[in-house]
C-alpha atoms as a printed R data frame, in Angstrom:
    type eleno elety resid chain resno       x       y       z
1   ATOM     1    CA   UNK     A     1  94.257 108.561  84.267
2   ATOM     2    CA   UNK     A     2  91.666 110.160  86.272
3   ATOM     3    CA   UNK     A     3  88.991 107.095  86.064
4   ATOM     4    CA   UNK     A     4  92.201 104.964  86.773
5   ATOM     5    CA   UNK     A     5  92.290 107.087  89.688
6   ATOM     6    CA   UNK     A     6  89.429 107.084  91.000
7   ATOM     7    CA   UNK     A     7  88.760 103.084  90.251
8   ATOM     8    CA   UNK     A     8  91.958 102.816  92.253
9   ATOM     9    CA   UNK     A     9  90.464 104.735  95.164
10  ATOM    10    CA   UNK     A    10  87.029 102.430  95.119
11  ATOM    11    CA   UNK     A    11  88.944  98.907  95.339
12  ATOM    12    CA   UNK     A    12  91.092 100.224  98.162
13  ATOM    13    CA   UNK     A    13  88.466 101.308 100.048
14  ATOM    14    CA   UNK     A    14  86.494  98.254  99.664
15  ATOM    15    CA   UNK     A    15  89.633  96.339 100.479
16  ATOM    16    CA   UNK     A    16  90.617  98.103 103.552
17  ATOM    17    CA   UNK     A    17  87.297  97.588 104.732
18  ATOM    18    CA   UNK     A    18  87.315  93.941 104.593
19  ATOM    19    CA   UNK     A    19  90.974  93.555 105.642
20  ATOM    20    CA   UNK     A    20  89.871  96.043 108.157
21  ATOM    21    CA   UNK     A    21  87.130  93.434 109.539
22  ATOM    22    CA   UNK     A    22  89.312  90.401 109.013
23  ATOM    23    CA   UNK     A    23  92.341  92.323 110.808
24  ATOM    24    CA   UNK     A    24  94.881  91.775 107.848
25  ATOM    25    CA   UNK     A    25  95.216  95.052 106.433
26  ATOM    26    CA   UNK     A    26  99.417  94.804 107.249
27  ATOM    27    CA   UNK     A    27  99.858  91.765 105.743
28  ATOM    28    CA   UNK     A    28  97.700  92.834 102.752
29  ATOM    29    CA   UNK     A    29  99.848  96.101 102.519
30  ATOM    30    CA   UNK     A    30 102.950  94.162 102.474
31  ATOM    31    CA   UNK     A    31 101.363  91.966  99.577
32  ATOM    32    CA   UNK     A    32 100.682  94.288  97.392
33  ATOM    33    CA   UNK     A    33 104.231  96.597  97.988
34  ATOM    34    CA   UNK     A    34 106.122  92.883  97.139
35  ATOM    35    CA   UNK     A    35 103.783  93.018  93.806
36  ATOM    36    CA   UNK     A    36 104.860  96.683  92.810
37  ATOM    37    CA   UNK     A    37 107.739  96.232  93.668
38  ATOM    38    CA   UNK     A    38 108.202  92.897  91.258
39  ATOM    39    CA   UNK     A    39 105.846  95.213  88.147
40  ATOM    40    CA   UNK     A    40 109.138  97.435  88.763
41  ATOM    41    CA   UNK     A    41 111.636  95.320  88.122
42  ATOM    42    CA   UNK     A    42 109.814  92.958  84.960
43  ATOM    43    CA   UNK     A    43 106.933  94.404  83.880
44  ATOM    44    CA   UNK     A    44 106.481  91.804  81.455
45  ATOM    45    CA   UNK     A    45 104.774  88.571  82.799
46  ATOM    46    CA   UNK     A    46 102.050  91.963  83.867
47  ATOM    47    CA   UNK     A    47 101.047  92.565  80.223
48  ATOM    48    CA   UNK     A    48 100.114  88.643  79.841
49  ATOM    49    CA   UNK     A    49  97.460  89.984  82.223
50  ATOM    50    CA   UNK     A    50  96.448  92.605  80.432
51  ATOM    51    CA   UNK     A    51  96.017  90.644  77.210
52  ATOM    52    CA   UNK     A    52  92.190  90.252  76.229
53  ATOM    53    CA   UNK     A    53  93.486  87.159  74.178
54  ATOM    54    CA   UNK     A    54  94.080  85.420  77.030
55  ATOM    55    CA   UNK     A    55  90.933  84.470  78.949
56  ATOM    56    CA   UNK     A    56  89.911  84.837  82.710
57  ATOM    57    CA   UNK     A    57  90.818  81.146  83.458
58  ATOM    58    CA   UNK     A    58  93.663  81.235  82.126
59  ATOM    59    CA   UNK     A    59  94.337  84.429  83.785
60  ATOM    60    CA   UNK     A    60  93.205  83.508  87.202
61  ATOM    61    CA   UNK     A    61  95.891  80.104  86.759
62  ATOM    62    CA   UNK     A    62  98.698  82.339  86.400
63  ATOM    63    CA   UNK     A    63  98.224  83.946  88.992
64  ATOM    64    CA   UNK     A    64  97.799  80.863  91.449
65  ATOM    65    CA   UNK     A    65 100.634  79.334  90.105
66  ATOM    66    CA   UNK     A    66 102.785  82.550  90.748
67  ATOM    67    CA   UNK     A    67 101.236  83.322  94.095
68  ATOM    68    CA   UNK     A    68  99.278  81.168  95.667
69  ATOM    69    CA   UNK     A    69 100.242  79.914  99.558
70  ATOM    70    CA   UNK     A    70 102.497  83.547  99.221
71  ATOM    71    CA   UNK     A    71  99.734  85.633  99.114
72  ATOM    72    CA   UNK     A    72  96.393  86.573 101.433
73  ATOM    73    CA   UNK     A    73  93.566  85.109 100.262
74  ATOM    74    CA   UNK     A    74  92.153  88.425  99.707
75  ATOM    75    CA   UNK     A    75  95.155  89.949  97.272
76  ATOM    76    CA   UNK     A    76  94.756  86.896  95.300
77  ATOM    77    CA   UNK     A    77  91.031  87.827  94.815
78  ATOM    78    CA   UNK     A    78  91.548  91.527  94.104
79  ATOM    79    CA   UNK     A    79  94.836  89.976  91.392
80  ATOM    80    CA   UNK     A    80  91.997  87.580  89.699
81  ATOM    81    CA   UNK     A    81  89.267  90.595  89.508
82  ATOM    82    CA   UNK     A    82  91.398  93.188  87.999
83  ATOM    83    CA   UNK     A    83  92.986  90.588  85.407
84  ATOM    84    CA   UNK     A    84  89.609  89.622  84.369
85  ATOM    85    CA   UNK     A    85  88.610  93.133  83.445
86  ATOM    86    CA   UNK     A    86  92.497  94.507  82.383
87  ATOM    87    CA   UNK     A    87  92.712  96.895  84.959
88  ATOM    88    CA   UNK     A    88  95.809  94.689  86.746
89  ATOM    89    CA   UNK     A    89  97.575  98.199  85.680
90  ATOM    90    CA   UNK     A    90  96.337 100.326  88.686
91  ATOM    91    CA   UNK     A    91  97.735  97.736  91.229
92  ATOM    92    CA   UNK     A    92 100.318 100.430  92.015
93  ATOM    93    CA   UNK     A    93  97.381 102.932  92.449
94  ATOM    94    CA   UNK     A    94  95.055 100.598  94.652
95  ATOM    95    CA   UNK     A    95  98.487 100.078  96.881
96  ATOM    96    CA   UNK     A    96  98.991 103.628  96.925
97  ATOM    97    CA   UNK     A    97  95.254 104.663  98.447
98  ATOM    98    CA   UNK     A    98  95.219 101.431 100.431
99  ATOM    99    CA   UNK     A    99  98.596 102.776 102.410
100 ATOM   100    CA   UNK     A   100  96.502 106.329 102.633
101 ATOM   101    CA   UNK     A   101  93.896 104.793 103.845
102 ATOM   102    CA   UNK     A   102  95.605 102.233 106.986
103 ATOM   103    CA   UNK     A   103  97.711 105.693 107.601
104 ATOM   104    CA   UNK     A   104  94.888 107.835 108.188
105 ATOM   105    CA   UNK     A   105  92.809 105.380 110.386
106 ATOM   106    CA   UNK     A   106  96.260 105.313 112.123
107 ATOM   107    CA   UNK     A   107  96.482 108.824 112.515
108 ATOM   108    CA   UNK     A   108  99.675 109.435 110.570
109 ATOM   109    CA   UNK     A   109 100.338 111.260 107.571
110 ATOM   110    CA   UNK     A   110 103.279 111.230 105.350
111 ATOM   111    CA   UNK     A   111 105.356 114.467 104.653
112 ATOM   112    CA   UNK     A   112 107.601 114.018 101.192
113 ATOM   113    CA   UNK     A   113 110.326 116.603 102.259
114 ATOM   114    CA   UNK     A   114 113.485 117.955  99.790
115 ATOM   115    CA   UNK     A   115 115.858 119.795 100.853
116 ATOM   116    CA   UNK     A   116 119.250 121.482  99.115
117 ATOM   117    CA   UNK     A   117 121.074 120.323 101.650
118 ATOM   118    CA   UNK     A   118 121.091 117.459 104.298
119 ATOM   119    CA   UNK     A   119 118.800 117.806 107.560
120 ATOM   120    CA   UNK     A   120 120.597 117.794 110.571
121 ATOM   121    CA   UNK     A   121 118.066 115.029 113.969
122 ATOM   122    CA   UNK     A   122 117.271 118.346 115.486
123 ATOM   123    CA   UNK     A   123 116.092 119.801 112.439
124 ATOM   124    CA   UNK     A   124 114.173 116.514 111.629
125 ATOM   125    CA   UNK     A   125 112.482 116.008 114.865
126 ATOM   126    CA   UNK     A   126 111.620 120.205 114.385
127 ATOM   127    CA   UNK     A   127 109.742 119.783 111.208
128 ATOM   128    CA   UNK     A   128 108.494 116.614 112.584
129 ATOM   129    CA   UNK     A   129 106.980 118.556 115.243
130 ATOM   130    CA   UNK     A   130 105.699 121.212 113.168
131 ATOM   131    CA   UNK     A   131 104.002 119.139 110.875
132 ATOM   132    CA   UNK     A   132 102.326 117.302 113.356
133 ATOM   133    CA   UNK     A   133 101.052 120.607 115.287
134 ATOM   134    CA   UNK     A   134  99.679 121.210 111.755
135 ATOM   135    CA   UNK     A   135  97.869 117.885 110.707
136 ATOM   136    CA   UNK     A   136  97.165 116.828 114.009
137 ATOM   137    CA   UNK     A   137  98.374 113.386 113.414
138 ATOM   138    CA   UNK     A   138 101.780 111.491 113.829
139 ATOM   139    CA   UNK     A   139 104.317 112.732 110.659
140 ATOM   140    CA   UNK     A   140 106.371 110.278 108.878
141 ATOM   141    CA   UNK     A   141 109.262 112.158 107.116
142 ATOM   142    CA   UNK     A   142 110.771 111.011 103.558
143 ATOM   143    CA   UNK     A   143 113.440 113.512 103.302
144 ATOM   144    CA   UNK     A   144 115.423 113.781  99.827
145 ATOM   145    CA   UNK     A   145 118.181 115.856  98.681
146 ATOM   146    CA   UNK     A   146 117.343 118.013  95.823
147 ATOM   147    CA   UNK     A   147 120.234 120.387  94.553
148 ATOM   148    CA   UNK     A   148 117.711 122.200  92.552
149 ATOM   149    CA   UNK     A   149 116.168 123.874  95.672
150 ATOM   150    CA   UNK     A   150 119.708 125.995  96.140
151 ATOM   151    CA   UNK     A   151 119.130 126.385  99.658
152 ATOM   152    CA   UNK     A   152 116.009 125.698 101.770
153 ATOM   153    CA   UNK     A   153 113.308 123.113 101.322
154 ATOM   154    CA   UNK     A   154 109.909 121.981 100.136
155 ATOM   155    CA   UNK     A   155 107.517 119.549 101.501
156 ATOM   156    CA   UNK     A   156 104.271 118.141 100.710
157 ATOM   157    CA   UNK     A   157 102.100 116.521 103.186
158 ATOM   158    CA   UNK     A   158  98.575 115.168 102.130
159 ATOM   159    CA   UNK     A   159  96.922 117.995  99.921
160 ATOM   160    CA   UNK     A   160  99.345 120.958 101.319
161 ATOM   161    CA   UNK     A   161 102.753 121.966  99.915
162 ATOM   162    CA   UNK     A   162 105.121 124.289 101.712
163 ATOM   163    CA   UNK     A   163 108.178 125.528  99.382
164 ATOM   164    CA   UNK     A   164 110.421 128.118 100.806
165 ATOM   165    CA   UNK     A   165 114.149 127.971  99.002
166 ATOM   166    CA   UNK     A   166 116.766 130.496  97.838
167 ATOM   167    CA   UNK     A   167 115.967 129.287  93.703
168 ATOM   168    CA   UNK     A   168 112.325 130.357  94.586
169 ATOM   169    CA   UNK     A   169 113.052 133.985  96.168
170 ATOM   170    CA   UNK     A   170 115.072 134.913  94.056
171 ATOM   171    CA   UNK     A   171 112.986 134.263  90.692
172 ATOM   172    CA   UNK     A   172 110.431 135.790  92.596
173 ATOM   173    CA   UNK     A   173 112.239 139.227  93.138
174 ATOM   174    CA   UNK     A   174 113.646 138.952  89.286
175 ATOM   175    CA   UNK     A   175 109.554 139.018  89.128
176 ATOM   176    CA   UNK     A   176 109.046 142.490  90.960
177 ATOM   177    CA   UNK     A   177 111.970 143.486  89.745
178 ATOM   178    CA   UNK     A   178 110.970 143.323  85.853
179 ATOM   179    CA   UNK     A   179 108.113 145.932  86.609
């Protein structure tokens, strides 16, 4: 998974540099979400991909036939190199950095936020604020319920994760406590 990984992070970056120069990096994005997105939902028609039975011309026809005139040029060419070497698996991973990538030349980072209970605007636009004093950049909230937290939240944005809940303190003073 690591090698995965880190392939992942070497095609995106090569990617977003040439959809950088050719100014389609969007519409690129928005390519590759539609093609998670459809792995999601039949992951099937994928593993023909993936077969080493099947070779690269065939390969590279199945893929024009299903995308062609709906996809960027360049998707289609990053589709037909990763089916000819069976690594159409880390599309997910590629779309993943790619996003990273656009967001950080963008200046805006992503903050994955649960909370036990539902965030009131003001309390939004607070940690919103926060955040951003913190990373320096514009913060994009994805805020989730999570009943596990009891009360309070956790969030994770880029490499940092804050957790500060009622389920936490509490095993944490059964912790001292046990001494």
């Amino acid at each position: 998974m690591k090698n995965a990984r880190r392939l992942a992070q070497q095609y995106a970056k090569r990617l977003f540099a040439v959809s950088q120069h050719h100014g389609n990096t969007g519409k690129i994005q928005n390519d590759l979400s539609v093609i998670v997105r459809s792995r999601r939902l039949d992951d099937k028609p994928w593993e023909i991909l993936q077969n080493p039975l099947i070779g690269n011309k065939e390969k590279t026809d199945i893929i024009a036939s299903a995308f062609n005139g709906r996809l960027e040029p360049l998707t289609l060419e990053l589709l037909e190199w990763l089916a000819a070497r069976r690594q159409i698996s880390i599309i997910p991973q590629v779309a993943e950095q790619l996003d990273s990538l656009a967001d950080d030349a963008a200046g805006i980072a992503r903050a994955n936020v649960r909370s036990a209970f539902p965030l009131t605007t003001q309390e939004q636009q607070q940690l919103e604020r926060s955040l951003s004093r913190f990373t320096g950049k514009r913060v994009l909230l994805d805020i989730r319920e999570d009943d596990s937290l009891m009360a309070g939240l956790a969030v994770r944005v880029g490499d940092y994760y804050f957790e500060h809940n009622l389920r936490h303190e509490a095993q944490r003073l059964r912790g001292l406590l046990s001494y």
